[in-house]
N, CA, C and O atoms as CSV, one atom per row, in Angstrom:
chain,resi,resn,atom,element,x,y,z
A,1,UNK,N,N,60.936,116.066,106.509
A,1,UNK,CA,C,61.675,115.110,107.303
A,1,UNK,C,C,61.630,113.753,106.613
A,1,UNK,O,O,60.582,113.281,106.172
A,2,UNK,N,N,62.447,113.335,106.561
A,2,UNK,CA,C,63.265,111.923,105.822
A,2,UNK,C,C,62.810,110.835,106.850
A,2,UNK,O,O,63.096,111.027,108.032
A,3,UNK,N,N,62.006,109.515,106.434
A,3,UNK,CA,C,61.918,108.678,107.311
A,3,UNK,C,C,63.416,107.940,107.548
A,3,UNK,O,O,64.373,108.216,106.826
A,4,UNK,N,N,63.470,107.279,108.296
A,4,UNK,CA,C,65.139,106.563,108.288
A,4,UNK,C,C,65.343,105.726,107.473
A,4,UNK,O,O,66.407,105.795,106.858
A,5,UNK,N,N,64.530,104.788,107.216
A,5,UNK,CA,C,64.582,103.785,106.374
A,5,UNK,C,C,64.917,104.257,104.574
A,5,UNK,O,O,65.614,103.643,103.767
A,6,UNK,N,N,64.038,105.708,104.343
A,6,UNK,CA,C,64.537,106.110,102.913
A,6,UNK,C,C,65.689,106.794,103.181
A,6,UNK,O,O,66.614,106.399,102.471
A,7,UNK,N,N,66.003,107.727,103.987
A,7,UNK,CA,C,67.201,107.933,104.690
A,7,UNK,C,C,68.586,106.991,104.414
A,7,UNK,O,O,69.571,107.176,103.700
A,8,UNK,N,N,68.254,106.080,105.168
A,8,UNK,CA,C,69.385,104.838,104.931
A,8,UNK,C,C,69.341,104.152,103.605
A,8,UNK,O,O,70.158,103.249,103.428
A,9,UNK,N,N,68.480,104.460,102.621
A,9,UNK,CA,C,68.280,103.957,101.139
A,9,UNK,C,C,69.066,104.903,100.152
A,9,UNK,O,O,69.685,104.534,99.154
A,10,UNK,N,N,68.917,106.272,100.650
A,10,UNK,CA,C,69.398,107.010,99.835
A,10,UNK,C,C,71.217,107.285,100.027
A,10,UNK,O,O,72.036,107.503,99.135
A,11,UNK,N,N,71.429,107.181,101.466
A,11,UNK,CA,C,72.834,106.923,101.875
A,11,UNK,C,C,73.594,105.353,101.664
A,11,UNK,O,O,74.762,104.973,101.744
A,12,UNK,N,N,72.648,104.861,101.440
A,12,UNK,CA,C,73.175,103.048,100.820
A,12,UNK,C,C,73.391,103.710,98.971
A,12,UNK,O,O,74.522,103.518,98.524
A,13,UNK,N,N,72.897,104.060,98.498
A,13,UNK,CA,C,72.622,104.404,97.027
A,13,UNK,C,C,74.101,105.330,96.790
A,13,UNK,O,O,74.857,105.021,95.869
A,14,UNK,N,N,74.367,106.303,97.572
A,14,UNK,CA,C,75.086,107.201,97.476
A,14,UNK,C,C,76.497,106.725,97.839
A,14,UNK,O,O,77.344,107.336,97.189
A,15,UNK,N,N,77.061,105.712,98.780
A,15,UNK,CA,C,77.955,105.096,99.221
A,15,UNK,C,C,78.320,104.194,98.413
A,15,UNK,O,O,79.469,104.357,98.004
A,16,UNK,N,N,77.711,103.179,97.968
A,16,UNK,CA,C,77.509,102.530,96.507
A,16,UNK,C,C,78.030,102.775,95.429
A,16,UNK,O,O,78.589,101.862,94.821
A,17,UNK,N,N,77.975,104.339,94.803
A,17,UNK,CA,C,78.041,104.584,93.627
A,17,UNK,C,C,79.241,105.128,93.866
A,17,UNK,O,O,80.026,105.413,92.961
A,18,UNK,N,N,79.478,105.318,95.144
A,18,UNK,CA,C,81.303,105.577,94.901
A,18,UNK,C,C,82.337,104.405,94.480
A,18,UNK,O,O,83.322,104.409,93.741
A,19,UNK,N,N,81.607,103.233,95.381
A,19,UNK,CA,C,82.384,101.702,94.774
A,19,UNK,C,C,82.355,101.854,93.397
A,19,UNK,O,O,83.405,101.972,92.766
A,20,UNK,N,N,81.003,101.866,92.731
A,20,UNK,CA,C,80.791,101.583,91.652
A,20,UNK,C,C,81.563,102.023,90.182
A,20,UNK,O,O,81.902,101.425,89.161
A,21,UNK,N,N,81.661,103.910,90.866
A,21,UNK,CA,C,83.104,104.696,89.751
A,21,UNK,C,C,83.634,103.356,89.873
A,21,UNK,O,O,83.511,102.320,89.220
A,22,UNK,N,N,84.465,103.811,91.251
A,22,UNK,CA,C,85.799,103.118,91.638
A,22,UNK,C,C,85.879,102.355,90.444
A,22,UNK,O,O,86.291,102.753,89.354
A,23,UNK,N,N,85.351,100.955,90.806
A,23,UNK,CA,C,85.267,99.591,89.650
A,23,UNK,C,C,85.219,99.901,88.767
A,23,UNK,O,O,85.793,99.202,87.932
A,24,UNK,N,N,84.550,101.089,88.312
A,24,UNK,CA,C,84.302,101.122,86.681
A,24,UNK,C,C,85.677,101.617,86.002
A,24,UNK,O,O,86.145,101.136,84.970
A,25,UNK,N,N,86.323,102.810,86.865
A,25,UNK,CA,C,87.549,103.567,86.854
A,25,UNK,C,C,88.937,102.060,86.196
A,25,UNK,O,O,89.610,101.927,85.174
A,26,UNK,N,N,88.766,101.284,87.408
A,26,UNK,CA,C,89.691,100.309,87.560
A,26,UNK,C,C,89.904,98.871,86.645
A,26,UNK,O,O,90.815,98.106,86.326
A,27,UNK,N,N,88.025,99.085,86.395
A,27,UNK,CA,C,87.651,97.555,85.075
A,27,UNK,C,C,88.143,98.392,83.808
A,27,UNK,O,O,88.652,97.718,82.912
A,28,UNK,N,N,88.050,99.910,83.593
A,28,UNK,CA,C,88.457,100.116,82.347
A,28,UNK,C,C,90.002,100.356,81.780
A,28,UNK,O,O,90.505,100.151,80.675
A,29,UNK,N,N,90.483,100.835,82.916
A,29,UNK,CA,C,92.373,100.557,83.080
A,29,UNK,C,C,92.826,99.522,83.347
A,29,UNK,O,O,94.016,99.660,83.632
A,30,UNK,N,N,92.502,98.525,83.409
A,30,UNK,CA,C,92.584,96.682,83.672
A,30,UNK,C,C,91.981,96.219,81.874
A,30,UNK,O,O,92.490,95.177,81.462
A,31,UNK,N,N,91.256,96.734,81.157
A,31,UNK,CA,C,90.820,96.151,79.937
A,31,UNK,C,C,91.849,96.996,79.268
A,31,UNK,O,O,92.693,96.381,78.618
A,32,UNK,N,N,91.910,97.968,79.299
A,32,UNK,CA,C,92.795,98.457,77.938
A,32,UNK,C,C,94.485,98.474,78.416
A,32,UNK,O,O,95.228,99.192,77.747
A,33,UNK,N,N,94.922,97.888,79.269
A,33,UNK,CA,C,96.409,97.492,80.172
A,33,UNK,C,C,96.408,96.391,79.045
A,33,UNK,O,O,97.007,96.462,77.972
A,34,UNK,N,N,95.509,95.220,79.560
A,34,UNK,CA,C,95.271,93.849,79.100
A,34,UNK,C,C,95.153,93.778,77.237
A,34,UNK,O,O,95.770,93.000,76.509
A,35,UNK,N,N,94.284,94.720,76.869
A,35,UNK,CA,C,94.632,94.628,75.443
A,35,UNK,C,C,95.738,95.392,74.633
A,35,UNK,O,O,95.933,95.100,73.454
A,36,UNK,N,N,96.607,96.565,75.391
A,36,UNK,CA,C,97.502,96.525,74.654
A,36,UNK,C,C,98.796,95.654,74.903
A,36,UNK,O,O,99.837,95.615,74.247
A,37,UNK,N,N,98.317,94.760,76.390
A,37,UNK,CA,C,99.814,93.919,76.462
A,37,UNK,C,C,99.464,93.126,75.527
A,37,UNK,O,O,100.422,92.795,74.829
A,38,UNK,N,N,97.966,92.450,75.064
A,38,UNK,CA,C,97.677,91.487,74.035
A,38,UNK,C,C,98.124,91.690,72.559
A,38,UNK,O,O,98.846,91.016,71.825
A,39,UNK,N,N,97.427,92.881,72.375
A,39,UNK,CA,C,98.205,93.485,70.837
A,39,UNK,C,C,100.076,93.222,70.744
A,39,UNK,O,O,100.823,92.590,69.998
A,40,UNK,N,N,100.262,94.189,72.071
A,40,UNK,CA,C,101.514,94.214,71.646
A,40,UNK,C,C,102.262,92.695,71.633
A,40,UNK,O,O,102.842,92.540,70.559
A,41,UNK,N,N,102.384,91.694,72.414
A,41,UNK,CA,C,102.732,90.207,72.463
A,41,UNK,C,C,102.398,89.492,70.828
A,41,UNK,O,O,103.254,88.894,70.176
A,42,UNK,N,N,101.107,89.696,70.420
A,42,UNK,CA,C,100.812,89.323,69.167
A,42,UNK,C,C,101.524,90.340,67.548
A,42,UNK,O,O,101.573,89.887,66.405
A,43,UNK,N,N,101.889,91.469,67.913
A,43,UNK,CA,C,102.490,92.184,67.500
A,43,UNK,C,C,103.747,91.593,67.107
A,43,UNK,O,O,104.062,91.116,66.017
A,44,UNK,N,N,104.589,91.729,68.454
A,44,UNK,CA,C,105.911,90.799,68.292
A,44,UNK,C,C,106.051,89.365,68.058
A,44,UNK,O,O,107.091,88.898,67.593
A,45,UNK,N,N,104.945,88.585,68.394
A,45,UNK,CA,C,105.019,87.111,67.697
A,45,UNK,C,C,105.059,87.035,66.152
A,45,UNK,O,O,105.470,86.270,65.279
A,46,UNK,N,N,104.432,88.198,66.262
A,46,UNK,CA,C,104.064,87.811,64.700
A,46,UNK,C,C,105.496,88.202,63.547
A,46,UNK,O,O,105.838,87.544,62.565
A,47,UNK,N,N,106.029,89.289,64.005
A,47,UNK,CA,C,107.180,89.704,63.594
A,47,UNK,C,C,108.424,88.925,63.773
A,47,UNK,O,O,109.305,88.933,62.913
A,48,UNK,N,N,108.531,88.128,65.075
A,48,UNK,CA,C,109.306,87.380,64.847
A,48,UNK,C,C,109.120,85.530,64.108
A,48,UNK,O,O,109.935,84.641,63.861
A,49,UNK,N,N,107.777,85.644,63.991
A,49,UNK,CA,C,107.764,84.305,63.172
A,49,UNK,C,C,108.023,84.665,61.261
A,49,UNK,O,O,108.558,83.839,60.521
A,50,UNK,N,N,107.474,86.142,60.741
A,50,UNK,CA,C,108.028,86.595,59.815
A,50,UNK,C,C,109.632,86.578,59.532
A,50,UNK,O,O,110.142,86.230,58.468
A,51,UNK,N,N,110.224,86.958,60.524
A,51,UNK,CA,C,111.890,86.963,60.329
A,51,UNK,C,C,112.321,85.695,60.082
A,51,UNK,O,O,113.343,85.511,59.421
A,52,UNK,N,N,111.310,84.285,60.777
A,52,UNK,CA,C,111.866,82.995,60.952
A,52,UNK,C,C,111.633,82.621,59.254
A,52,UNK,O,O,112.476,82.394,58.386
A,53,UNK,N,N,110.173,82.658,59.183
A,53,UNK,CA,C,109.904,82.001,57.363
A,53,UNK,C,C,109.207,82.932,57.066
A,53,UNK,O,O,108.001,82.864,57.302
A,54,UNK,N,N,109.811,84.167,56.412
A,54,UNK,CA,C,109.543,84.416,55.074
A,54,UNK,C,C,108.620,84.622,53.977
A,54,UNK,O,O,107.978,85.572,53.529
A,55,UNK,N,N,108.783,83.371,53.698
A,55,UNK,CA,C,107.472,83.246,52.872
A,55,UNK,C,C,106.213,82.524,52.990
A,55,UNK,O,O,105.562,81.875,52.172
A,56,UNK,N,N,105.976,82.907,54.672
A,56,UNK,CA,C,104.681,83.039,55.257
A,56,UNK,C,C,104.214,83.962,55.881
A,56,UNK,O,O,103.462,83.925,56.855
A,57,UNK,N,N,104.668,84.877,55.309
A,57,UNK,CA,C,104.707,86.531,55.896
A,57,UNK,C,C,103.047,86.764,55.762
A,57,UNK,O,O,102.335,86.750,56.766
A,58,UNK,N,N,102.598,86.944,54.635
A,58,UNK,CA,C,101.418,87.420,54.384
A,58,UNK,C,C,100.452,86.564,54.990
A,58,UNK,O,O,99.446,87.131,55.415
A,59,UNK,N,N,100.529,85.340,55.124
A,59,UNK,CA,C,99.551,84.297,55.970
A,59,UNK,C,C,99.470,85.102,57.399
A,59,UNK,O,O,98.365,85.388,57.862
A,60,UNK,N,N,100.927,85.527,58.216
A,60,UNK,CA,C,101.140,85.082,59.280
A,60,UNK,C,C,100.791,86.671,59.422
A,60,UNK,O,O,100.972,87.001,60.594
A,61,UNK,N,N,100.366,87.722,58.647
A,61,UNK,CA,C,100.158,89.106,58.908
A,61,UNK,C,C,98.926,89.356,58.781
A,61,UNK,O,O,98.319,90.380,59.096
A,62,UNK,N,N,98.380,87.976,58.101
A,62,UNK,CA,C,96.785,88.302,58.375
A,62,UNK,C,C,96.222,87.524,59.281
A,62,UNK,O,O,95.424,88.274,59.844
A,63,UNK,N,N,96.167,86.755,59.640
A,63,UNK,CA,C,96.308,86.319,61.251
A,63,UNK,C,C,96.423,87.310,62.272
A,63,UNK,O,O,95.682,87.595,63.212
A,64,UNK,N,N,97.836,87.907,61.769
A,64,UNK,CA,C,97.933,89.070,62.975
A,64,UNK,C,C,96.888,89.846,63.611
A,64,UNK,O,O,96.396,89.924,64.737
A,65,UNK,N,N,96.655,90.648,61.943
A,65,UNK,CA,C,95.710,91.618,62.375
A,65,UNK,C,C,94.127,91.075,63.022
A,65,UNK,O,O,93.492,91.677,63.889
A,66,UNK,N,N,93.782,90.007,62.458
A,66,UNK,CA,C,92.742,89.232,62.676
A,66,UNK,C,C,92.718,89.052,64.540
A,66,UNK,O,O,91.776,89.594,65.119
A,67,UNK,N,N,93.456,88.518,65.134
A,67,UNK,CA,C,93.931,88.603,66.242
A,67,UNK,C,C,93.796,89.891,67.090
A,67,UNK,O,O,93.241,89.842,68.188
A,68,UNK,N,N,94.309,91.067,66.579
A,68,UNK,CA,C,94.408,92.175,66.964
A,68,UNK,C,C,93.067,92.814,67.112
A,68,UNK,O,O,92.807,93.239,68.238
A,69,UNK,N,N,92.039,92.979,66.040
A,69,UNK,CA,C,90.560,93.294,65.899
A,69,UNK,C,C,90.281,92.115,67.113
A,69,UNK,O,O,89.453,92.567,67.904
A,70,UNK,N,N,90.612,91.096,67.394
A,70,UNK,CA,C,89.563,90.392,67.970
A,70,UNK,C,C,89.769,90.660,70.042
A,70,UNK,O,O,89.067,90.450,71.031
A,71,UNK,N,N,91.416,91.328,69.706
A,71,UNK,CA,C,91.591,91.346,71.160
A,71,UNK,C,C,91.438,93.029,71.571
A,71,UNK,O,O,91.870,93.624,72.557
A,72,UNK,N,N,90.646,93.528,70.401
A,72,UNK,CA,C,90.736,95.270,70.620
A,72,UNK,C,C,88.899,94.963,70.867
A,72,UNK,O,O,88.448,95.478,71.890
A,73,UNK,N,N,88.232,94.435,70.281
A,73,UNK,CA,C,86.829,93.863,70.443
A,73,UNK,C,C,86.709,93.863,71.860
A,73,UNK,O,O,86.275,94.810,72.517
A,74,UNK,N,N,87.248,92.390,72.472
A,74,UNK,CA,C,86.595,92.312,73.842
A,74,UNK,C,C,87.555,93.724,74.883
A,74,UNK,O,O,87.305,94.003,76.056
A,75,UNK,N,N,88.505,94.311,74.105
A,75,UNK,CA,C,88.796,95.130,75.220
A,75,UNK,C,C,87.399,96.426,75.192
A,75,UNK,O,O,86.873,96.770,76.250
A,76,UNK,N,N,87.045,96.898,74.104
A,76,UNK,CA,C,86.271,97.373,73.736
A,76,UNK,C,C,84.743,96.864,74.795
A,76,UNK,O,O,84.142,97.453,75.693
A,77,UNK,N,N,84.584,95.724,74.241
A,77,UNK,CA,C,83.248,95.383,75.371
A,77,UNK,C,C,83.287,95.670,76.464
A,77,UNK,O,O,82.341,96.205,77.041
A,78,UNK,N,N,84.593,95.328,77.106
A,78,UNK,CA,C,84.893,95.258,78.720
A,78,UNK,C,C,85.129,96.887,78.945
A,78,UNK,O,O,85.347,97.103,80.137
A,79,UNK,N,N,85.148,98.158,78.097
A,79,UNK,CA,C,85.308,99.270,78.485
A,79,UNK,C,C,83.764,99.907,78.271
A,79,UNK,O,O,83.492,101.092,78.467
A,80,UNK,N,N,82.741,98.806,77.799
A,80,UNK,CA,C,81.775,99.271,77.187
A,80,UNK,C,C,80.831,99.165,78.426
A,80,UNK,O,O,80.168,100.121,78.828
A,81,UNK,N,N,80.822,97.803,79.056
A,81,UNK,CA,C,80.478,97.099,80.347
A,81,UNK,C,C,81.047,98.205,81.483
A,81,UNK,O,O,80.067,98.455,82.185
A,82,UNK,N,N,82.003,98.844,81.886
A,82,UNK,CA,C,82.034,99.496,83.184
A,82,UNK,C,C,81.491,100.643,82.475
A,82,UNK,O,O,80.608,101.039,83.237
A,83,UNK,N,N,81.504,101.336,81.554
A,83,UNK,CA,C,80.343,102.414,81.361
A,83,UNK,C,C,79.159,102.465,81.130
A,83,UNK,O,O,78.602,103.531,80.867
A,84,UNK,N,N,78.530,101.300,81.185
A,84,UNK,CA,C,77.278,100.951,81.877
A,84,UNK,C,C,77.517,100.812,83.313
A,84,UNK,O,O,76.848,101.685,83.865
A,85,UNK,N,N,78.196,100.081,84.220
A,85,UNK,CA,C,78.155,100.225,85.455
A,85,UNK,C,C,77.801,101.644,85.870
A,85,UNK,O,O,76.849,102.150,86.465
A,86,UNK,N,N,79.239,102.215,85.181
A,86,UNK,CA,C,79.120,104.091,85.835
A,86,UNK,C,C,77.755,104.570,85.833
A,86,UNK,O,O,77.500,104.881,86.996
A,87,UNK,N,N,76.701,104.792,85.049
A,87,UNK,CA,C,75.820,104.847,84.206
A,87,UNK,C,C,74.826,104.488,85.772
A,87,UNK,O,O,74.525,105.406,86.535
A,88,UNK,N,N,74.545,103.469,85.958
A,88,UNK,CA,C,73.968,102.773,86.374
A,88,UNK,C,C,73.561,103.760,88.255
A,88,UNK,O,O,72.432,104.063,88.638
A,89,UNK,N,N,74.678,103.978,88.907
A,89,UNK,CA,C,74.920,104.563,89.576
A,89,UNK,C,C,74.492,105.884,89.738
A,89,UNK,O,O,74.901,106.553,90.687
């Protein structure tokens, strides 16, 4: 027999970790939404400032990618962070 109090600890624990998917489910389709609208926006900036000049193509393509690693990074962390949440649960 279960006292109530661990009772109500273990049903607090268990109720919990359904939020907790949830969020984790929702923080990791919210980070990788967010970094491919980022890629892709920096994608097309970058292509259309190439069409404008030319012969700042190679400046303006390494930038790009530079940009791109840096916004695939924190999407990366932020998918790294709710699978620790899940985890956690």
């Amino acid at each position: 027999m279960m006292f109530p109090l661990m009772q109500a600890a273990a049903y607090t624990k268990e109720y919990m970790g359904g939020w907790a998917m949830m969020g984790a489910g929702i923080g990791a389709g919210l980070a990788i939404i967010g970094a491919g609208l980022g890629i892709g926006r920096v994608g097309g900036q970058a292509v259309e400032g190439m069409a404008r000049q030319p012969e700042v193509a190679a400046k303006i393509q390494t930038a790009a990618l530079i940009f791109a690693a840096f916004i695939e990074g924190a999407a990366l962390f932020a998918v790294v962070v709710t699978f620790l949440i899940q985890s956690k649960f």
